[in-house]
N, C-alpha and C positions, 0 to 999 in steps of 0.2 A: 674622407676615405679615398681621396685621389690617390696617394700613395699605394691605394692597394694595387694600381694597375701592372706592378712586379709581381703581381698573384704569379704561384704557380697553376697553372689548370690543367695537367697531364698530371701522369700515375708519377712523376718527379715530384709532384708537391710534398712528399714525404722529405725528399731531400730539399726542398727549397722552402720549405715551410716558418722557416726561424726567420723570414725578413718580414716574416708579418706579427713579430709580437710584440705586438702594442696594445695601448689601454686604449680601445673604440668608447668614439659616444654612446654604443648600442650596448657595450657593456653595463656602463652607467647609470642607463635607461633601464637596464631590466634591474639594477640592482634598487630603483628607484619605487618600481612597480612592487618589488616582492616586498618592502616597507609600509607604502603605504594603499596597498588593494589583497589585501587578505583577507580572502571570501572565506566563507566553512566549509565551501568544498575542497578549499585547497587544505583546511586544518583538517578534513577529515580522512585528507590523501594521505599526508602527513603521518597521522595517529597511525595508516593501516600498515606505511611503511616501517616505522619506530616499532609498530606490533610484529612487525613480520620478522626484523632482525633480531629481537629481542626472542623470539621463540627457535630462531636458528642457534642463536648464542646458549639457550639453554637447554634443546631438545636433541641437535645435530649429531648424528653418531660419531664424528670426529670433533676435537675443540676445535675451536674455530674465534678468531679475535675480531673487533668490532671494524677496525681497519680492512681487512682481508672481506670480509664481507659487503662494506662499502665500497671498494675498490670492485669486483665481482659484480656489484648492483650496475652501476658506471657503464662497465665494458659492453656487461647487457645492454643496461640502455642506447648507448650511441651506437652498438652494432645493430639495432634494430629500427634505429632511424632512417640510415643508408648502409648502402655499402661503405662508402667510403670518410663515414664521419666514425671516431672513435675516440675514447679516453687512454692518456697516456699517462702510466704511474710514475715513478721518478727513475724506472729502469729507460723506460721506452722515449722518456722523455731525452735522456742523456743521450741512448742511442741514435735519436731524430738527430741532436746536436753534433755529433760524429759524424755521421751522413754529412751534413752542410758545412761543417768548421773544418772537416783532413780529408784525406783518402781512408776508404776500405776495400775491403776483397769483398766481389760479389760474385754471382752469376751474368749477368749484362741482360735479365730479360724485363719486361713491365708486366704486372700482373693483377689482373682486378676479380671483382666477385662475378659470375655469370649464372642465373638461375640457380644459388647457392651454391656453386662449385669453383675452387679455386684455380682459375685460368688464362694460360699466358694471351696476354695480350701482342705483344713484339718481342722476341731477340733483338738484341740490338747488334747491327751491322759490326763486326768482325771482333762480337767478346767472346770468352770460354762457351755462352748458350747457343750462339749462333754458329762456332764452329762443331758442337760437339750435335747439332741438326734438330734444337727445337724446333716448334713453329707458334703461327698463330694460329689460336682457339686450341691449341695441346691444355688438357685438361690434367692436371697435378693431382695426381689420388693420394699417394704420401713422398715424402721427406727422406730420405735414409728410412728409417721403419716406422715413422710417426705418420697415421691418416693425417687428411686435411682436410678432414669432414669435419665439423663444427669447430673450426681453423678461423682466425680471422685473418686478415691481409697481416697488419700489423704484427700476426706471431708468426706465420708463412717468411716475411719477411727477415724478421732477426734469425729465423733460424739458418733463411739459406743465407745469408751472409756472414762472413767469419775471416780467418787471418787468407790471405795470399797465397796458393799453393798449395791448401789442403783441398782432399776431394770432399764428395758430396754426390748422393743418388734421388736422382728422381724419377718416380714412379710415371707415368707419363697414361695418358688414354687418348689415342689419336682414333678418329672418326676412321681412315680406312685400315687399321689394324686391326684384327680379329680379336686381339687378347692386349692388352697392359706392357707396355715394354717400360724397360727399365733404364736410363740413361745416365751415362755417370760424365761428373763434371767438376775441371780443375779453377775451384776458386782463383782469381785474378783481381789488379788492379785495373777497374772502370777507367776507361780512358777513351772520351768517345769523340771525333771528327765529327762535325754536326752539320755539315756542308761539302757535298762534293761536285764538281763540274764536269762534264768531258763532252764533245762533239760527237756527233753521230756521224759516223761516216758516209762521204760523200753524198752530204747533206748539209742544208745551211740551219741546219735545228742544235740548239743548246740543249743537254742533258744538265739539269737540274737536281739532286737529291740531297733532301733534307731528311735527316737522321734522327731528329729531336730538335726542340728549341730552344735551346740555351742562349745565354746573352751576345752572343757573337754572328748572329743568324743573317738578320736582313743588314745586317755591312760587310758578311760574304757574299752573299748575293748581290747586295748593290754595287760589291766591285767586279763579281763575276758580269753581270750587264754591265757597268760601263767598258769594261774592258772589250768584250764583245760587242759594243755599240756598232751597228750599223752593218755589221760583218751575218748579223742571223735574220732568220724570218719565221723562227717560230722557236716556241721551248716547249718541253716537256718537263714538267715539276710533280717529282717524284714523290710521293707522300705517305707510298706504302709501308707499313711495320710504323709508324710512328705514332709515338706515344704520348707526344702532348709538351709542355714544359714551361716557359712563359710567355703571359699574355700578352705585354707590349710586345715582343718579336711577331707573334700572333697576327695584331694588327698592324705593325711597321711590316712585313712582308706582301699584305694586301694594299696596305698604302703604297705601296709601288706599281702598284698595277693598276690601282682604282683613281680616280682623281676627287672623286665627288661621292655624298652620301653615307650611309650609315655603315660601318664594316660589322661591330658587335655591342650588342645592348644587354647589359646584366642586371638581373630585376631580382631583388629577396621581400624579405617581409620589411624589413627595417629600408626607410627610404633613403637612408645614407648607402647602402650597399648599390643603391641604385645607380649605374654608371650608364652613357653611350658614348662610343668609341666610332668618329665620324674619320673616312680618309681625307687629305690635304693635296692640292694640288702641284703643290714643287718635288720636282723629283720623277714624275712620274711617267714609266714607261708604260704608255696606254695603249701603243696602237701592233704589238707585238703579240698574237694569235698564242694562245695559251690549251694546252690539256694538262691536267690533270692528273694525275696515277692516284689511288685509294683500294685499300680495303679491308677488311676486318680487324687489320692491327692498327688501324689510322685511328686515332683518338682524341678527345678533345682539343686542344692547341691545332691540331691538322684539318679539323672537322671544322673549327671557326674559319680555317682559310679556304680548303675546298669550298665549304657551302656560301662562306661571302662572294665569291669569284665567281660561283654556278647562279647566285641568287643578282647578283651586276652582270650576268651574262656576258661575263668576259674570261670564262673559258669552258670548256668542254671536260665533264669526268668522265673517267674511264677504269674500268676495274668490278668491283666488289663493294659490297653497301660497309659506312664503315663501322665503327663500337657502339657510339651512342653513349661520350660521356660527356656531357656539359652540365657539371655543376661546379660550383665555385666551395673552394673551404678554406678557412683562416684557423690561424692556433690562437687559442685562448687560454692564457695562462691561469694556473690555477695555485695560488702562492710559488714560492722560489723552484718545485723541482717535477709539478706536475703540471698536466694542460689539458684542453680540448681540442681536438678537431675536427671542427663544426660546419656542415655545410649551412651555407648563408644566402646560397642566391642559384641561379640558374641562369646560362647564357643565351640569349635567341639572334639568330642570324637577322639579318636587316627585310627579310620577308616575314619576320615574325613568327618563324617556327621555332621551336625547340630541337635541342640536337640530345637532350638527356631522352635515353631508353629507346630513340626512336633512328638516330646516324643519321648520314647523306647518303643519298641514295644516287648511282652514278648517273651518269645520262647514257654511257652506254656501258654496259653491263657485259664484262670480259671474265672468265675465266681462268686462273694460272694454269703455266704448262709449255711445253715446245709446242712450234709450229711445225706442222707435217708437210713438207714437200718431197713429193716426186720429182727424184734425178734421171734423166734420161740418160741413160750409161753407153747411149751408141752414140753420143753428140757433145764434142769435146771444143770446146773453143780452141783459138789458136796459140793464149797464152798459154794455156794450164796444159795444153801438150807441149811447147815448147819446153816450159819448168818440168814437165815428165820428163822427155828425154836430154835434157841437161844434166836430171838425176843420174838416167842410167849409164849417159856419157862416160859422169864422175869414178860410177862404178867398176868402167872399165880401164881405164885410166887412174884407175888406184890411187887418186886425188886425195889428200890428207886435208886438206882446204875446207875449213866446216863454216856453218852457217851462224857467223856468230853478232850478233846486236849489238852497236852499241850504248854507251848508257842514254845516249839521247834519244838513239831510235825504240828503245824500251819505254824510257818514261814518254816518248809520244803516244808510243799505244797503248798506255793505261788512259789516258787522256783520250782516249778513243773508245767507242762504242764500234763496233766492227759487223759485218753483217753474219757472222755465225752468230754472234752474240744475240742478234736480235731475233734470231731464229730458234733461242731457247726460251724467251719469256718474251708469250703469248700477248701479255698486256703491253708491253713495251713495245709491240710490232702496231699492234690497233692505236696506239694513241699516238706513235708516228706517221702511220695513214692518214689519220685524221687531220693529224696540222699538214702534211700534203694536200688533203682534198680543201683545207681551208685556205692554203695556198691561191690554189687553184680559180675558187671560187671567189678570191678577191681581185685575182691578176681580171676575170672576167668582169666582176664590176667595175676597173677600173677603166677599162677598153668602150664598155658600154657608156660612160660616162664620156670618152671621148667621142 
């Protein structure tokens, strides 16, 4: 089962799900069991369900065919196991394969089950949901006009996804709205940058953000460090809204950081599922002071790395507790056009907790939002009066001479984090404080040591 380690374990596994199907020994083994240990309790399971179709078949106030019924039994069943294990008929199954084989039009958000209510997990950094102002934990009441009260992921899903271009309403229940707003949204083609870098102004701190984990993860990152070798003294790794995606990126991203020890160990019933996932020592940027970002949209795949890194105490969280999804699920095919989607395992960090139902929990616990400072409007430095009255110079001198960037000096300040910037997100301000004070606090040990 080694190959399973391309597992997807984010709310992607819908879309990455088809690199797992294959014939397991664990198939084989149950197909082994139900042969030959056939108790009477199982024949008498059996009888009551044969009994129960058979009186839908004959009694049901609509016809009703023996297929459509077993199909029906199925979706029960696996939707009642987890959230997030389910049976796929030969519609859903084809549409899983669309997902992972071309492009479609989505929305750009992740979304899971939360206390039976269908709820966005992340927007994703600059699709049609994140421009049109979802958030995380926005709770989806209905569809265009369809509830999503006894809704599964799987049908939520096919329905908001569709051709390119066409709209779509969603019904929305946001915690500080009085009432239900209704948000409308131009289907697009998913196209996501899973890795972005910029400097913190004048500052020697790397901004880090990871968007999802897709296969191109930790060899942006590993060229965004080497590139920056030697040049930073701290990073900030941005984790927030992220949804999860694949496992290897998962641990190859903590292997860079860690040299030694357990990164994630996945334990199910069948001891083939059983994997541990240790870090390796080459490569390793170990001695570069690390925070964190997380929070309620941070999910499985982000949750392995925040809590591996919190639990090797080799960096500092900062934010919001996160989702709390670590379970593991593979498809299981079920003849040519239908499947399963079975959860099989559960992942626990290298301190042995569990991240399903329960997240990481930050070490320090921020708030979103801007930070409030008081301007002192009688105390003007010497620049920003100078740039005053150069303005009003211009003004009078009817200077047609505008203030214009060019493309180099543009794309440098996207590549920059700039200090207003940081004075609108509140997390972003404490978790570069932090790698200051740890600055601080090393430059002193190092002194004392002399």
């Amino acid at each position: 089962m080694k190959n399973r380690k391309l597992a997807a374990i984010g709310f992607l596994s819908t879309i990455l799900g088809a690199t797992l199907l294959v014939n397991t020994p664990m198939m084989a083994k149950s197909g082994e069991k139900l042969q030959t240990k056939i108790s009477q309790d199982r024949l008498n399971a059996l009888a009551k369900y044969t009994k129960v179709i058979q009186s839908i078949e004959q009694y049901y106030v609509d016809e009703t065919n023996i297929t459509d019924i077993v199909d029906k039994s199925l979706e029960g069943l696996l939707a009642n196991l987890d959230a997030h294990s389910s049976f796929m008929n030969t519609k859903k199954f084809k549409d899983m394969k669309i997902q992972t084989e071309g492009e479609f039009g989505g929305l750009g958000i992740t979304v899971g089950m939360r206390d039976g209510a269908l709820t966005v997990i992340s927007p994703i950094e600059g699709t049609p949901a994140d421009k049109a102002g979802l958030k995380s934990e926005d709770i989806i009441l209905k569809i265009n006009d369809q509830s999503t009260l006894n809704m599964t992921i799987d049908e939520a899903v096919s329905i908001m996804r569709g051709k390119p271009g066409t709209p779509i309403e969603l019904t929305i229940v946001r915690k500080e709205e009085p009432k239900p707003i209704v948000v409308k949204i131009i289907r697009d083609i998913i196209k996501i940058d899973s890795v972005y870098t910029k400097k913190i102004e004048d500052t020697d701190i790397l901004y880090l953000r990871v968007t999802s984990f897709d296969k191109k993860v930790v060899k942006d990152v590993k060229k965004a460090l080497e590139k920056n070798r030697g040049k930073i003294k701290g990073i900030v790794l941005d984790l927030r809204n992220n949804p999860g995606g694949l496992l290897n990126q998962a641990v190859g991203l903590v292997d860079l950081f860690v040299d030694e020890g357990i990164i994630v160990s996945q334990k199910g019933r069948i001891k083939s599922e059983n994997q541990v996932y240790s870090a390796t020592k080459p490569g390793t940027f170990k001695k570069i002071p690390i925070v964190v970002l997380i929070n309620g949209g941070s999910a499985s795949a982000s949750e392995i790395v925040s809590g591996a890194l919190q639990d090797h105490k080799r960096a500092i969280l900062v934010g919001q507790k996160s989702f709390g999804k670590g379970s593991v699920q593979v498809i299981m095919p079920i003849g040519n056009d239908e499947a399963l989607r079975l959860t099989v395992a559960r992942y626990y960090l290298p301190s042995g907790r569990t991240i399903q139902a329960e997240g990481v929990e930050p070490d320090i616990e921020v708030f979103p939002g801007e930070v409030k400072v008081i301007k002192d409007e009688f105390s003007i430095k010497e620049k920003d009066l100078k740039k005053h009255l150069a303005g009003e110079l211009e003004k009078i001198n009817g200077s047609k001479k505008k203030d214009k960037k060019t493309e180099k000096e543009k794309k440098k300040d996207k590549k920059i984090i700039l200090k207003e910037d940081i004075l609108k997100d509140n997390q972003l301000k404490t978790a570069i404080d932090t790698l200051k004070v740890l600055q601080i606090t090393e430059g002193m040990t190092k002194e004392k040591k002399k």
